[in-house]
C-alpha positions in Angstrom: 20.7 -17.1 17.3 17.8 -18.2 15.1 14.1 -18.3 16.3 13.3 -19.9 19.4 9.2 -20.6 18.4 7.2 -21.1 21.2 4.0 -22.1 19.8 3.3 -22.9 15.9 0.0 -23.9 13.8 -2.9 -22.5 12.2 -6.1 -20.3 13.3 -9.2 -20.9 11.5 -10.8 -17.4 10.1 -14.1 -18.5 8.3 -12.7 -21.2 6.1 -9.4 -20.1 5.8 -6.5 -21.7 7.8 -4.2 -18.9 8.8 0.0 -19.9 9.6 1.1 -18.2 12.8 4.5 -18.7 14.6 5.1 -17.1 18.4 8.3 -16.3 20.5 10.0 -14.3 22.7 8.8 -13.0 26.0 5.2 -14.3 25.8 2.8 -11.8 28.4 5.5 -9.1 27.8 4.6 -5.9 25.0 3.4 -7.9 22.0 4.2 -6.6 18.4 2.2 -8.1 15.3 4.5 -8.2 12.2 2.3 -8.3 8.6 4.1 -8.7 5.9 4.0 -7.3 2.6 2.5 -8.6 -0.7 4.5 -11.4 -1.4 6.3 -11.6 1.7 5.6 -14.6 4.2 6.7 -14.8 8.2 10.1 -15.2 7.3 10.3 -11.9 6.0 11.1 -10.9 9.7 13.0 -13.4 10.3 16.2 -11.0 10.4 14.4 -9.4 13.4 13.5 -11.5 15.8 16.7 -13.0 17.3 16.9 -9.3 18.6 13.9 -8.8 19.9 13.4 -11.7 21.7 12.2 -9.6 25.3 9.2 -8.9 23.3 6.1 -11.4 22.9 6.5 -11.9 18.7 3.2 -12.5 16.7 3.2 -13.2 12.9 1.5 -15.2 10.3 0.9 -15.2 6.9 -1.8 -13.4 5.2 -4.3 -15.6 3.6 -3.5 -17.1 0.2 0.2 -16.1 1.1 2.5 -19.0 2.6 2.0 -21.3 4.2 -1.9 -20.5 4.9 -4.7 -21.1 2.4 -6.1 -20.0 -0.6 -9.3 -17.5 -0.1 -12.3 -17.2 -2.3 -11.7 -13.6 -2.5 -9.6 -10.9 -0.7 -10.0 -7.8 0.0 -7.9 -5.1 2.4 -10.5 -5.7 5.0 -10.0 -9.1 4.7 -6.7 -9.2 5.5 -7.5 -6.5 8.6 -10.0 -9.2 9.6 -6.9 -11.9 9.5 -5.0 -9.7 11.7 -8.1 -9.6 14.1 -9.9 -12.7 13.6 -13.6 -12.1 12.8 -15.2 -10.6 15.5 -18.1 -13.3 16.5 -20.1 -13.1 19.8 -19.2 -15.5 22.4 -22.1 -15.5 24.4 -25.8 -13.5 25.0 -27.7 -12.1 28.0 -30.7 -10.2 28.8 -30.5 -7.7 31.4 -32.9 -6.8 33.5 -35.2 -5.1 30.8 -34.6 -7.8 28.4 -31.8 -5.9 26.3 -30.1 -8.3 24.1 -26.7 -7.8 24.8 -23.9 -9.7 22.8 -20.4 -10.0 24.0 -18.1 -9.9 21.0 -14.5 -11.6 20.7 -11.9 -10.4 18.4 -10.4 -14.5 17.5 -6.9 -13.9 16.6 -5.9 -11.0 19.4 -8.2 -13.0 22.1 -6.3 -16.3 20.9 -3.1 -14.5 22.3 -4.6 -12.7 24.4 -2.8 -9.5 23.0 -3.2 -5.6 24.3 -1.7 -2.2 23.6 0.0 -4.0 20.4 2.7 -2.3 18.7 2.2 -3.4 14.9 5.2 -4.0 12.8 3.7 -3.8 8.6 6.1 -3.8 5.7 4.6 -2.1 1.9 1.0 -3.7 1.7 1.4 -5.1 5.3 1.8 -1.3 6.2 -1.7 -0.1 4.6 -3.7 -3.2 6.7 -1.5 -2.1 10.0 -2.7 1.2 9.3 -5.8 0.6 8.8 -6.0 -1.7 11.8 -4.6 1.1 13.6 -7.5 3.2 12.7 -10.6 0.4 13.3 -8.8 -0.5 17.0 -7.1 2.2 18.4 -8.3 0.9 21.8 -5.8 -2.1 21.0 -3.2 -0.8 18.5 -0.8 1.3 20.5 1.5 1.5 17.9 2.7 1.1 14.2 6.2 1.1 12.6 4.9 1.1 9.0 8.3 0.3 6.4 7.3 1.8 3.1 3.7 1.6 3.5 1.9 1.9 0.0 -1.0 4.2 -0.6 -4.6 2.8 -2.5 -2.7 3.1 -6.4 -4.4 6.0 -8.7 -5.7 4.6 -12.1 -2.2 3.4 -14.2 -1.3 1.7 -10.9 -4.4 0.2 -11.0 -3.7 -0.7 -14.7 -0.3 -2.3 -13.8 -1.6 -4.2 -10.4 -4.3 -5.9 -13.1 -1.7 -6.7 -15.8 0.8 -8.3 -13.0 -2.0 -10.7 -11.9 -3.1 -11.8 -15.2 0.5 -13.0 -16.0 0.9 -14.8 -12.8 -2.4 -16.3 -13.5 -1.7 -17.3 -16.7 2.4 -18.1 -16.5 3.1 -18.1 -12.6 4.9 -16.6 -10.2 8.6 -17.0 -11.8 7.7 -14.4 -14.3 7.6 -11.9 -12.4 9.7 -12.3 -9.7 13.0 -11.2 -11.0 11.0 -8.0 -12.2 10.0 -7.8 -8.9 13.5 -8.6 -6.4 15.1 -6.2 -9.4 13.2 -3.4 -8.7 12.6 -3.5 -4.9 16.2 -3.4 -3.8 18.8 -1.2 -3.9 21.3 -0.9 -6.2 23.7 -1.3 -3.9 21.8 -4.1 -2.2 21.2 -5.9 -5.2 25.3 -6.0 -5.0 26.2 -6.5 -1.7 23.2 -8.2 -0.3 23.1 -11.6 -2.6 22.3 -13.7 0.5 18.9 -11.4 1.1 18.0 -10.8 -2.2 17.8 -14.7 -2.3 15.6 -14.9 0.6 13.0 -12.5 -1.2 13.0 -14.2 -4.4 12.4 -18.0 -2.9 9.5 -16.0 -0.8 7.8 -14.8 -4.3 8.3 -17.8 -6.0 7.0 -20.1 -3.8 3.7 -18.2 -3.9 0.6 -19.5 -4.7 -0.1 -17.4 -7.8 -3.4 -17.4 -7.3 -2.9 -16.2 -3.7 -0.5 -13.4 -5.1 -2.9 -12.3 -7.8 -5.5 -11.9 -5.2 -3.8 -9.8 -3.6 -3.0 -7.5 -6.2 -6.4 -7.5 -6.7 -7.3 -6.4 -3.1 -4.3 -3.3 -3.5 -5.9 -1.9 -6.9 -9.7 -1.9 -4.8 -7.9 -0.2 -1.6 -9.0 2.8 0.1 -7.6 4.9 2.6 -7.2 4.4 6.2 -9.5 6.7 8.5 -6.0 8.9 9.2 -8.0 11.1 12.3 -9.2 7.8 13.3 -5.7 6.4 14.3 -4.2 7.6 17.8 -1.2 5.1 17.7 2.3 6.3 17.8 3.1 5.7 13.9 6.7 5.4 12.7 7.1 5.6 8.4 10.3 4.3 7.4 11.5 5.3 3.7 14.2 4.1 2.1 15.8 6.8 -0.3 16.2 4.3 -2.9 12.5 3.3 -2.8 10.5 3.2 -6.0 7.6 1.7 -4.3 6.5 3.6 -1.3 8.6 7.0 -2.3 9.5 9.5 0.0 6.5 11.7 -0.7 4.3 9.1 -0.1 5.6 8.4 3.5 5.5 12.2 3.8 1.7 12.3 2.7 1.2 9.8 5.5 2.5 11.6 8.6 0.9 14.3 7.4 -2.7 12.9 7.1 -2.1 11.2 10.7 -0.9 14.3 12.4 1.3 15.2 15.6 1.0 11.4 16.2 3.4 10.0 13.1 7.1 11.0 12.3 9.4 9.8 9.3 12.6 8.7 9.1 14.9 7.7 6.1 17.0 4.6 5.4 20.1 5.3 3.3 20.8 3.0 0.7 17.6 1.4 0.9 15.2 0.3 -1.4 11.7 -1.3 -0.7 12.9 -4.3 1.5 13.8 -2.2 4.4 13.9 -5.5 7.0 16.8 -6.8 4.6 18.6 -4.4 3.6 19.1 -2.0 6.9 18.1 -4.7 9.8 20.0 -3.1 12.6 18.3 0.4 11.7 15.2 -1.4 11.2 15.8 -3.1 14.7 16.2 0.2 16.7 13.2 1.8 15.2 11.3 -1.1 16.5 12.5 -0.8 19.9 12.5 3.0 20.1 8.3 3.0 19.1 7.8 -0.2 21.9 10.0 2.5 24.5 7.2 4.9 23.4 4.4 3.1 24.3 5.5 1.0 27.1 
C-alpha cells in the first residue's frame, strides 16, 4: 500500500509557504517526521504504509521541496517551521489591568497536535532535538536516525565549500558525492531502487535552498540536552560516516537516563532506506513508550 493522504497544501510561516502532507489515524498519537538536509517528505515515504494507526505529520523544511525559498535560515528557523511562529491570538485585561496575551503555536495548533513523538533524520535530527528541548510540554518523544552534532571548524570549512559550488554549478555536482558517501557499501549494491530515490530528492533541490541550509548547519549550536525530557531513541548505522557512532554516543550521554542507542547493521546515513523494517519497529517501540 502507498500513502493514503488525507489532507495536502501549504501553511504560511511569515512569508514562507511550507508543503505538508497528513495520513493515517488522524486524533490518534501524532508523530512529526523532519527530514534531513536534502531530504524532502518522501524521504519517509518507505514508512508510512506501516504506520498508518498513527496520525502522520510531515512537510518540507523551507527552501527544501516543494515549499519556498527563505531569505535566510537558520536552525531556529527550521524549529520555528516545525512549530509555526508563535503569534498571540487574542488579549485581555484581568481584573487589575494585566495585559495578558494568549499565544498559539501555528503549525501544532493547525493539527491540533499533543504529546508528539518526533521522527528526524541527520539535520532533521538536530531541529527534533532541539524542539524536544524548547517544548518538552508537547514533544513526548524523538527517534533521532543519525542526528548530526553543530560541525567543529574543518566541518565548518567543508559545509561553506559545498554551498559555494551548488551556488555557483548546482545541485548535480554534488549529488553523486553525496548518495556515494551516505550509503552503504552494501546498499549502494543492493539497494539501486533507494539509492535512486535519494539522488532525484538532492537533485531536484533548489540550490539555493540546499546551500542555505548548509549554511544554517555550519552556525548550529547545541540543543539544551537537560532541557529535553522526551523519550529519545539514536539510531546509528555502523557504516555511517556522517553521524558516527560516537557521535550518537555523545548524544545519549548529554540527554541522560532519558535516551538509549541502537545500531543498524549494514547501514550507512540513509537509515529509512536502507533498514526500513528496523527503522519501522523502532518507531513503534518509542510511540509504545509514550502512549
Amino acid at each position: 500500500m502507498a500513502s493514503q493522504i488525507k489532507s495536502s497544501g501549504y501553511i504560511t510561516r511569515d512569508s514562507v509557504q511550507l508543503f505538508y502532507e497528513r495520513e493515517g489515524n488522524i486524533g490518534s498519537q501524532a508523530i512529526l517526521f523532519i527530514h534531513g538536509l536534502g531530504g524532502t517528505t518522501n524521504a519517509f515515504q518507505p514508512l508510512v504504509s506501516s504506520l498508518q494507526d498513527f496520525d502522520l505529520v510531515r512537510f518540507d523544511w523551507a527552501g527544501h521541496g516543494r515549499s519556498s525559498l527563505p531569505k535566510s535560515t537558520s536552525v531556529e528557523s527550521y524549529v520555528a517551521d516545525c512549530e509555526g511562529k508563535a503569534r498571540p491570538i487574542f488579549e485581555y485585561l484581568t481584573p487589575k489591568s494585566h495585559r495578558i496575551l494568549i499565544w498559539k503555536l501555528a503549525v501544532i495548533e493547525h493539527f491540533r497536535l499533543k504529546d508528539i513523538l518526533v521522527v528526524g533524520h541527520s539535520l532533521g535530527g538536530l531541529i527534533s532535538l532541539h524542539l524536544a528541548a524548547k517544548h518538552p510540554d508537547i514533544v513526548k518523544g524523538v527517534v533521532a536516525f543519525g542526528p548530526v552534532r553543530p560541525p567543529p571548524e574543518a566541518g565548518k570549512k567543508a559545509l561553506a565549500a559545498r554551498a559555494t559550488t551548488v551556488r555557483n554549478e548546482g545541485m548535480g555536482a554534488v549529488a553523486d558525492v553525496v548518495v556515494s558517501n551516505a550509503f552503504s557499501p552494501k546498499s549502494l549494491i543492493n539497494k539501486k531502487g533507494e539509492v535512486a530515490l535519494a539522488r532525484e530528492m538532492l537533485t531536484r533541490q533548489d540550490p539555493e535552498g540546499y546551500a542555505l541550509a548548509l549554511d544554517a548547519l555550519a552556525g548550529s549550536s547545541e540543543p539544551g540536552w537537560k532541557q529535553i525530557k522526551a523519550s529519545v531513541l539514536v539510531l546509528t548505522g555502523e557504516e555511517d560516516k556522517v553521524s558516527t557512532a560516537t557521535a550518537g554516543a555523545d548524544i545519549v550521554e548529554g540527554i541522560g537516563s532519558g535516551a538509549r542507542q541502537i545500531f543498524f547493521k549494514d547501514t550507512g546515513h540513509w537509515h529509512i532506506l536502507e533498514s526500513t523494517d528496523e527503522s519501522i519497529k523502532a518507531i513503534i517501540s518509542i510511540a509504545k513508550d509514550i502512549a
